[in-house]
C-alpha positions in Angstrom: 44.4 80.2 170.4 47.0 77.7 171.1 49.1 77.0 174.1 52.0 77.0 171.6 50.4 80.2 170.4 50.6 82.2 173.8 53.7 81.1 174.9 56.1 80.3 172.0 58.7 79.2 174.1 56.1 75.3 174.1 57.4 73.2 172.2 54.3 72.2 169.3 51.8 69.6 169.6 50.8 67.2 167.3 47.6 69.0 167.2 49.8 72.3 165.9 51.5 70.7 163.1 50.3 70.4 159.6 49.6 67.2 157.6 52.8 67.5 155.7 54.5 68.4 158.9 53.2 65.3 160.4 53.8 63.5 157.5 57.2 64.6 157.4 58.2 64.4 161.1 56.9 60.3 160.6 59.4 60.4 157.8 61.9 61.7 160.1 61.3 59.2 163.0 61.1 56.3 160.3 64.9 57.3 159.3 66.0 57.6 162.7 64.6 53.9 163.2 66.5 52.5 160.6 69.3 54.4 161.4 69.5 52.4 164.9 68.3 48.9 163.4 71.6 49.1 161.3 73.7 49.8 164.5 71.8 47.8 167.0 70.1 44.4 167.1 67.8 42.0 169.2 70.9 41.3 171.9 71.0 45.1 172.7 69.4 45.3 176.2 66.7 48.3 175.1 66.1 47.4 171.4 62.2 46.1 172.2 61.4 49.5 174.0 63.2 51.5 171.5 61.7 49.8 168.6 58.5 50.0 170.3 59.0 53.4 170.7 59.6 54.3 167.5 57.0 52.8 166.3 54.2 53.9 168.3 55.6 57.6 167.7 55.2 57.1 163.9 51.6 56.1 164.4 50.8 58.5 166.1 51.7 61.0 163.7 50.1 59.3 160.7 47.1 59.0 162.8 46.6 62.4 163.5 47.8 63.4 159.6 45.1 61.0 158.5 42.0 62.6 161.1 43.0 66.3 159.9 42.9 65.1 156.1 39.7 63.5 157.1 38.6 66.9 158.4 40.2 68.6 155.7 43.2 70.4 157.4 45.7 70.5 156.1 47.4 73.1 158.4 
């Protein structure tokens, strides 16, 4: 059992989301990047960590997507 599953009030892990869910929440972070490229460019002061952010947060979830479909989860 989860930690998420004995105390609902956690917030989920990676490890606690489907593939689609992964898949999805990468979609989700992918928007929200482009979303802020539009507004914001090189000159803006945290656009490297942001960026950098975002993308590491994207990887991560298609990384773990991609191990569970390896392993044949798909929840």
């Amino acid at each position: 059992m989860s930690a998420t599953e004995r105390n609902p009030a956690l917030r989920r892990t990676f490890g606690d989301l489907s593939v689609a869910e992964l898949l999805a929440s990468a979609g989700d972070e992918s928007a929200a990047l482009q979303a802020y490229l539009e507004d914001h460019g090189p000159d803006d002061e945290l656009y490297e960590v942001i960026v950098r952010a975002y993308a590491t947060s994207i990887g991560a979830r298609v990384a773990v997507a991609a191990a569970k479909h390896e392993r044949g989860e798909q929840s």
